[in-house]
C-alpha positions as CSV (number, residue, x, y, z in Angstrom):
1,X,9.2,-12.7,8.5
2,X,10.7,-9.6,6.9
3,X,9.5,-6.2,6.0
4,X,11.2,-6.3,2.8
5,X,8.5,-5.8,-0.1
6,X,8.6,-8.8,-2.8
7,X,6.2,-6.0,-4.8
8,X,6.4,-2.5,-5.6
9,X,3.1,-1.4,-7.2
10,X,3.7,2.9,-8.4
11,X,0.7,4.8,-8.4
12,X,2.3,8.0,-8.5
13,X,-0.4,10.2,-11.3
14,X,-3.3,7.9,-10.5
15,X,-6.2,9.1,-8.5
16,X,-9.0,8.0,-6.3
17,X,-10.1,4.9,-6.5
18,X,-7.2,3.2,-8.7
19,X,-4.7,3.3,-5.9
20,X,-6.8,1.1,-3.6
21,X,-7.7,-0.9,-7.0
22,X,-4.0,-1.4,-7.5
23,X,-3.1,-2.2,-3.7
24,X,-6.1,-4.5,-3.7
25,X,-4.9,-6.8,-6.9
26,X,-1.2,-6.8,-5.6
27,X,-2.0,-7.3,-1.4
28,X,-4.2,-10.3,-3.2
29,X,-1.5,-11.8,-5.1
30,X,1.3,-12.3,-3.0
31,X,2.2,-14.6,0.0
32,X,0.0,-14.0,3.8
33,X,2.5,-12.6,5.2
34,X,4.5,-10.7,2.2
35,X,5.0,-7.1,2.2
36,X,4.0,-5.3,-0.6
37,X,5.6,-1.3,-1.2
38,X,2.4,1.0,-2.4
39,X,4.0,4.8,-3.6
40,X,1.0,6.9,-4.4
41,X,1.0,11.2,-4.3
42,X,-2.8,11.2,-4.5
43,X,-3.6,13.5,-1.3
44,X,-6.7,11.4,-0.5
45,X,-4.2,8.3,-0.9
46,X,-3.2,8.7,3.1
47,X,-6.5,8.1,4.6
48,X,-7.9,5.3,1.8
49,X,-4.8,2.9,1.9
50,X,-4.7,3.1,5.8
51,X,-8.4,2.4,5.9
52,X,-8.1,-0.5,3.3
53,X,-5.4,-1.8,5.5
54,X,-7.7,-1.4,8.8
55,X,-10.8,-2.5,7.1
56,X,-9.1,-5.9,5.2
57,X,-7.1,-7.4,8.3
58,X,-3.5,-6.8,6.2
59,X,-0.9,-4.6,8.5
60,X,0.5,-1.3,7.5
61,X,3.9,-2.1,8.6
62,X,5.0,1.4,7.8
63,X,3.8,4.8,6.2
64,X,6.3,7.4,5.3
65,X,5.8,10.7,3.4
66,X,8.7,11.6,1.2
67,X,10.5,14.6,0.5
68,X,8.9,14.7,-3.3
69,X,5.3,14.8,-1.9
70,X,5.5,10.7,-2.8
71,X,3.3,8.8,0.1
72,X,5.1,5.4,0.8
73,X,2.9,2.4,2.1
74,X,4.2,-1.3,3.6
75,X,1.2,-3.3,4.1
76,X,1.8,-7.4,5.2
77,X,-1.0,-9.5,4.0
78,X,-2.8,-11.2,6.9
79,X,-4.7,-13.4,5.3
């Protein structure tokens, strides 16, 4: 198992809630255990995708904030 993302979904300009739309849809689509690359810069973005993570059973593998304000997300579908 790798935690190289088969998906990069960019939600960089899109606000509360399409960013946990979005990561739903693509989480949903791939592989259990794919990784899946979320970039978002919607301040609320840090708390919702780590919750959606928590609350789903998936993994956040990794969050990282970026220089250019750019929030980047790798969560592992679970299930």
């Amino acid at each position: 198992m790798t935690d190289e993302p088969v998906m990069s979904v960019d939600c960089v300009g899109l606000y509360c809630p399409q960013p946990i739309f979005q990561t739903r849809e693509a989480v949903e689509s791939v592989e259990v255990g794919d990784v899946v690359e979320i970039l978002a810069d919607d301040p609320g973005a840090e708390s919702d995708l780590k919750r959606f993570a928590k609350r789903t059973g998936h993994e956040l593998v990794s969050f990282q904030k970026m220089e250019d304000g750019v929030l980047r997300f790798l969560i592992r579908r679970k299930k």
